[in-house]
C-alpha positions in Angstrom: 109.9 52.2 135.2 106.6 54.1 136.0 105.8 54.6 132.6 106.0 51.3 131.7 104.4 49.5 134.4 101.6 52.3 133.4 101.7 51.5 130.1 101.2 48.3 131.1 98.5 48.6 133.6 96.6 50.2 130.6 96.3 46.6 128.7 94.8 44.9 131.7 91.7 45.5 130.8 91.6 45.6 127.1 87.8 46.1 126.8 87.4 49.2 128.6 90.7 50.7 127.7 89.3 50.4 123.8 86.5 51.8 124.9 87.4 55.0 126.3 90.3 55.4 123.2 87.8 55.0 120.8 85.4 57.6 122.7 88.6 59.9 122.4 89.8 59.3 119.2 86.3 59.2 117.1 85.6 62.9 119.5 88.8 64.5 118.3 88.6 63.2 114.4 85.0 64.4 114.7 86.1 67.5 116.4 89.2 68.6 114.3 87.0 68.2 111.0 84.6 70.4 112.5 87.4 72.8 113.3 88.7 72.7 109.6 85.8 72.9 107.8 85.1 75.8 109.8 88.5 77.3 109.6 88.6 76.6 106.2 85.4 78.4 105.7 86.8 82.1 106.3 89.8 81.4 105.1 88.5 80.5 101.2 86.2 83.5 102.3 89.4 85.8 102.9 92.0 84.3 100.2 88.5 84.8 97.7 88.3 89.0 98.6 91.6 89.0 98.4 92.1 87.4 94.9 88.4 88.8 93.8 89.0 92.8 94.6 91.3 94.0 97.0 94.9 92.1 96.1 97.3 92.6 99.1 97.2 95.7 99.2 95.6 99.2 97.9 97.0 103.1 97.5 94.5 105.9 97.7 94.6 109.5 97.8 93.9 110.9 101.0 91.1 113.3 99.9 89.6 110.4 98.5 89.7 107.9 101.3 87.9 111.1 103.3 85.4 111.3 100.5 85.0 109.1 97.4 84.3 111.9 94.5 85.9 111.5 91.3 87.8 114.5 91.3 89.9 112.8 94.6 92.2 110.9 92.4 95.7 109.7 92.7 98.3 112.3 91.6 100.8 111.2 88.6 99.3 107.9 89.2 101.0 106.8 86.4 104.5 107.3 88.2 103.0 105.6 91.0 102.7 102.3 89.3 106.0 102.3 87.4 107.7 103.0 90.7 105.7 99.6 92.3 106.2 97.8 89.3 109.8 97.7 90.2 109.6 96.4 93.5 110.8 93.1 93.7 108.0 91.5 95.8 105.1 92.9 93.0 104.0 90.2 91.0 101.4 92.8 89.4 99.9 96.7 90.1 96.4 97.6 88.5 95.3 101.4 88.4 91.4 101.7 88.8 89.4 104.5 87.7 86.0 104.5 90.2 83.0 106.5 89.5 79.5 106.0 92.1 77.3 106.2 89.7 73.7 104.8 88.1 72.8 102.0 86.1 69.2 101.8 84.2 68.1 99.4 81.9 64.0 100.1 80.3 62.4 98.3 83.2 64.8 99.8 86.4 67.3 101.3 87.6 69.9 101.6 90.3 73.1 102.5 91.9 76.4 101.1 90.8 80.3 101.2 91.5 81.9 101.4 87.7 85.3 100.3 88.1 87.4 101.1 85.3 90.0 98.7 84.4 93.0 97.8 82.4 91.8 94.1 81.5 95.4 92.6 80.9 96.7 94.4 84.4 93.3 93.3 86.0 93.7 89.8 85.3 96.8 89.8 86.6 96.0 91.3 90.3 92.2 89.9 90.8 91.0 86.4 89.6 87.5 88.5 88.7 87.7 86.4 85.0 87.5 83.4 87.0 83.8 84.1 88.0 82.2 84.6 84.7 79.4 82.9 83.7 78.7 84.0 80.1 80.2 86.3 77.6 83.7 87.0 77.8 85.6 89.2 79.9 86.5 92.6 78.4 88.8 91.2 75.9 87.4 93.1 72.8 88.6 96.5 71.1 84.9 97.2 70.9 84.2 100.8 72.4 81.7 101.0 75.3 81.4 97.5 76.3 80.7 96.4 80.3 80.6 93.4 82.0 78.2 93.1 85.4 77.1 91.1 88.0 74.6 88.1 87.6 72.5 89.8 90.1 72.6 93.1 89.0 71.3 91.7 85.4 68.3 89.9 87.0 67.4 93.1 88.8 67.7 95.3 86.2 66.6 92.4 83.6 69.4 92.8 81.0 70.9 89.8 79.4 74.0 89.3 77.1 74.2 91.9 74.3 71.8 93.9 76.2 72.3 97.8 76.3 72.8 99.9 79.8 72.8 103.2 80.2 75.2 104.6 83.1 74.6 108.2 84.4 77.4 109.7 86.8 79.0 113.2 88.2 82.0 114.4 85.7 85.2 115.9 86.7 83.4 119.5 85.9 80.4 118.3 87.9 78.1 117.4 84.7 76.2 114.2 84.5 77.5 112.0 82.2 75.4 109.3 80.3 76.3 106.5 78.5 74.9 103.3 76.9 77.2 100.3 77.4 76.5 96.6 75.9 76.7 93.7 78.1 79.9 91.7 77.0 79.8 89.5 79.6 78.3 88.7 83.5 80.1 87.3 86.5 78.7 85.7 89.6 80.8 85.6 92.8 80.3 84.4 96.4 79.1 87.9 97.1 75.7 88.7 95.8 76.0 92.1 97.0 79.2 92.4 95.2 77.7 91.2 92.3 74.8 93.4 92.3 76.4 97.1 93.0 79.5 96.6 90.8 80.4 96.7 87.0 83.5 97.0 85.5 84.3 99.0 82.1 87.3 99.4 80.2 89.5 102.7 81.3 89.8 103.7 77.5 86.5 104.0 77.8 85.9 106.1 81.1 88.5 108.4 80.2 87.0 109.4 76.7 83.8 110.1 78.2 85.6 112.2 81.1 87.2 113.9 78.2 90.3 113.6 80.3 94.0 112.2 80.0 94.4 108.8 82.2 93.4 109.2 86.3 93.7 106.6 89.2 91.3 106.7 92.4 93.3 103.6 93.3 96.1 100.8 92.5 95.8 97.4 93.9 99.0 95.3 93.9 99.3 91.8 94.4 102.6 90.6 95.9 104.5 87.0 95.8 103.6 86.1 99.2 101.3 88.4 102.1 104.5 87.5 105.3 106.3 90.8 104.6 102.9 92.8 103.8 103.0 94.8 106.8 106.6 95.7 105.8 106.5 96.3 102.5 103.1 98.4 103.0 105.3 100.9 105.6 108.1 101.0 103.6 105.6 102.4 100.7 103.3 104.8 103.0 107.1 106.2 103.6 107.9 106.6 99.9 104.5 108.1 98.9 103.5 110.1 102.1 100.9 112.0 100.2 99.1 108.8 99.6 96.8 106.4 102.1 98.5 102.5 102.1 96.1 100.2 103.3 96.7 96.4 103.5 93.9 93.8 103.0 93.9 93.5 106.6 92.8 97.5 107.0 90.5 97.1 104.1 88.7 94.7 105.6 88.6 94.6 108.8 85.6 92.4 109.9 87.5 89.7 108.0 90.6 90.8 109.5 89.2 90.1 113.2 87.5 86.6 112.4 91.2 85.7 111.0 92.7 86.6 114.4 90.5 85.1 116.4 89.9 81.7 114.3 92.7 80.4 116.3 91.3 81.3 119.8 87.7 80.2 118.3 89.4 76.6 117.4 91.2 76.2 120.7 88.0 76.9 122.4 85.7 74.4 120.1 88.7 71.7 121.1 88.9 72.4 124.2 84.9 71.8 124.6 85.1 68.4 123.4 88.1 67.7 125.7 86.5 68.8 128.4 83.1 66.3 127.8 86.2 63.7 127.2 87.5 64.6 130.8 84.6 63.2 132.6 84.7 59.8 131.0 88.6 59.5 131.3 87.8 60.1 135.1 85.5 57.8 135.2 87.3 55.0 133.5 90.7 55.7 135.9 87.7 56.2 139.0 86.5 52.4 138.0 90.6 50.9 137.3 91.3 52.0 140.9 88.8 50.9 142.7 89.3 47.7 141.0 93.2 47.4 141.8 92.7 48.7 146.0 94.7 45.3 147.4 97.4 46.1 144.0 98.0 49.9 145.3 98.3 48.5 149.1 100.1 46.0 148.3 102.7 48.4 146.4 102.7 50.7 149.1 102.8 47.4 152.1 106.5 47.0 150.3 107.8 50.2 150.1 106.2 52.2 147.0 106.2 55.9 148.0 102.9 57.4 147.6 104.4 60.3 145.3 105.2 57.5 142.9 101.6 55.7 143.2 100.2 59.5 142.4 102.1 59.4 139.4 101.2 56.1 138.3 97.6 57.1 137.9 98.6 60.1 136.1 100.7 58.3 133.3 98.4 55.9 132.9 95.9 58.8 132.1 98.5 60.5 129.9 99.0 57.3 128.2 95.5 56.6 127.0 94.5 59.9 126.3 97.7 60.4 124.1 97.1 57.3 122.6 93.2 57.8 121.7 94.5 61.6 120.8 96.4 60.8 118.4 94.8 58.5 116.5 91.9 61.2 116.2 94.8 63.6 115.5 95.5 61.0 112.2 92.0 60.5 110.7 90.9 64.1 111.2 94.0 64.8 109.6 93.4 62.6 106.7 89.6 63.5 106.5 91.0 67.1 106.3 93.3 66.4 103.4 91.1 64.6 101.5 88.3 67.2 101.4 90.8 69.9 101.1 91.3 68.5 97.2 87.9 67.3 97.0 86.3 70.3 98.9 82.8 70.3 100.1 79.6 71.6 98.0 76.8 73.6 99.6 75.6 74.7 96.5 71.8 73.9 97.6 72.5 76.7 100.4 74.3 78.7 98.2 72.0 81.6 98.2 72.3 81.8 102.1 76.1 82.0 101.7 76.4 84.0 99.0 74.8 87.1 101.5 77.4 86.9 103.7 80.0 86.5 101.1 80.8 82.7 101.4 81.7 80.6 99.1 79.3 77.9 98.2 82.6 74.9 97.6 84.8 74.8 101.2 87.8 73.5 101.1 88.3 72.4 104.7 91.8 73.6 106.4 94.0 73.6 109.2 96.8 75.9 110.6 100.1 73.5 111.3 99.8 75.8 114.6 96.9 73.5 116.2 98.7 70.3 116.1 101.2 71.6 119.1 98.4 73.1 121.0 96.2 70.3 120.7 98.7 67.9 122.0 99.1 70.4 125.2 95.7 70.2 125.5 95.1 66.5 125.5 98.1 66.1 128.1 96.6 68.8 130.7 93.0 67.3 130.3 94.8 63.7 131.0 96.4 65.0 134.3 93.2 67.0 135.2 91.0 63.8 134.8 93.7 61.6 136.8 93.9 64.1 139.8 90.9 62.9 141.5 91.7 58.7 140.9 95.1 59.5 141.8 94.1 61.3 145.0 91.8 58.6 145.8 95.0 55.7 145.5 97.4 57.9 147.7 94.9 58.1 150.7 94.3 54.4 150.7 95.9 52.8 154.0 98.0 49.3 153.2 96.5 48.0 156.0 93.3 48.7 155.3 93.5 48.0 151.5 94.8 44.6 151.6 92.8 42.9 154.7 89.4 44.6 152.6 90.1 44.0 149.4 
């Protein structure tokens, strides 16, 4: 009965009740957009790592994670990956051979991570062919060929076809040097990715190494990332002499911002409900001033106050639930729409691409929010009715009807 004489009470005033759901509803559209495209944000930033270099997770020696030298390399590696292969939630294992070493071209120089890699296993684990932006991407017998970073190639002014020369520490400790040609360059959202990295075939590592085939590290890529903190324990127990690390551990700045984009949204939310507080106070302030000889009257014929307090509080609830979730619709929908869409800030794109963000967001939501939001809404409703409920309950019939 309460509930629908509040709904009721609601529609008296049509004008002011449209007001204040249109207040909440364009806040929260506005707001949850804001939350997505910021939420989407990292997590485009931590789904691109994850695809560009580290898959879901990574083996290492443990000599090597203490000190990267090139003689710290994964023992019968080889046995390694054959044994992961066979796991039935790999959907693919590279092997990488990593030398620190130095790149020079006529005009400069400077130091680089060569990564050597099996293209076809590669391609499989990383989505590193995705970002290239000329040439092709190791996919020719040719001996000696490299691929590198646009960046890197602008530094060290080297275009397509172009020869480099890479110096690094052998297994004996002898410098090698070798001239690679440029088959291809890649740009990704990481310019300082793209300038420290290049990327060889292992064929071609391992001949100059003058040494049968060696892993510094194995990156697998499973079907799905829910059992990765299982499947990466059950490993670190079958290969104890190696260091398992999950993307999570491999990363760890982006691991934090992943945790806490949930707190981070719930706070940005909760902001905006909060400025939404103050008019819904206001607007339930004004309706019970206006309706003094209604509550006196109520209470004149028997209408415990309990129930008057109540009143004031569903009518609250109702029109904060009703504005709430229409802004729970259309910032849905906006968020949808731009998720396919996505959002280009291409003409900032130098800014992001320092911090590692991608230049096209693809604006996102947890299903997680939806719950919490709701919550939200309701306790801000009741918080914003307490005082215009208060107010009703201390009114005396008496009183309320002879002055009103």
């Amino acid at each position: 009965m309460l509930i629908q004489l509040a709904w009721k009470n609601i529609w008296r005033n049509k004008k002011r009740s449209l007001i204040i759901l249109s207040a909440i509803a364009i806040g929260l559209t506005c707001g949850l957009f804001a939350s997505a495209v910021m939420y989407g944000m990292w997590d485009t930033t931590i789904r691109n790592t994850i695809d560009k270099e580290l898959g879901h997770y990574q083996l290492h020696s443990n000599e090597y994670k203490a000190e990267n030298l090139i003689a710290n390399y994964i023992p019968n590696g080889e046995t390694v990956i054959d044994s992961l292969q066979m796991q039935p939630t790999t959907i693919a294992v590279s092997g990488r051979t990593i030398v620190e070493g130095i790149a020079a071209s006529p005009t400069s120089s400077g130091g680089v991570r060569i990564i050597g890699i099996d293209p076809p296993d590669e391609s499989k684990v990383t989505t590193l062919y995705q970002y290239m932006k000329q040439g092709a991407y190791l996919d020719t017998v040719k001996a000696n060929t490299i691929i590198i970073g646009e960046k890197l190639a602008e530094k060290l002014n080297l275009k397509l076809n172009s020869k480099i020369v890479l110096s690094f520490q052998g297994l004996d400790e002898s410098i090698v040097y070798s001239a690679f040609r440029i088959q291809g360059t890649f740009s990704s959202e990481s310019s300082a990715f793209d300038e420290t990295t290049v990327f060889v075939r292992q064929t071609d590592l391992f001949a100059l190494l003058n040494h049968p085939i060696i892993f510094h590290e194995i990156a697998v890529r499973l079907d799905s990332d829910k059992e990765l903190a299982t499947i990466a324990g059950q490993n670190q127990q079958k290969f104890p002499g190696l260091k398992i690390e999950t993307w999570r551990e491999l990363a760890p700045e982006l691991n934090m911002v992943n945790d806490m984009m949930s707190l981070y949204l719930n706070i940005f939310l909760g902001i905006i409900l909060l400025a939404l507080l103050f008019g819904i106070t206001n607007i339930m302030l004004m309706s019970v001033l206006e309706r003094v000889r209604e509550f006196g009257m109520l209470m004149a014929v028997g209408m415990k106050r309990i129930k008057v307090f109540f009143l004031v509080i569903f009518e609250a609830i109702a029109l904060s639930l009703v504005g709430g979730i229409i802004g729970i619709i259309f910032g849905s929908i906006l968020t949808v729409i731009f998720a396919h869409v996505g959002i280009d800030l291409s003409i900032v794109s130098e800014g992001l691409s320092s911090f590692g963000v991608s230049s096209m967001l693809y604006p996102s939501l947890p299903w997680t929010i939806y719950p919490t939001l709701t919550f939200m809404i309701i306790v801000t409703a009741v918080i914003s009715a307490i005082l215009p409920a208060r107010k009703a309950i201390r009114l005396k019939p008496s009183e309320a009807i002879r002055s009103f």
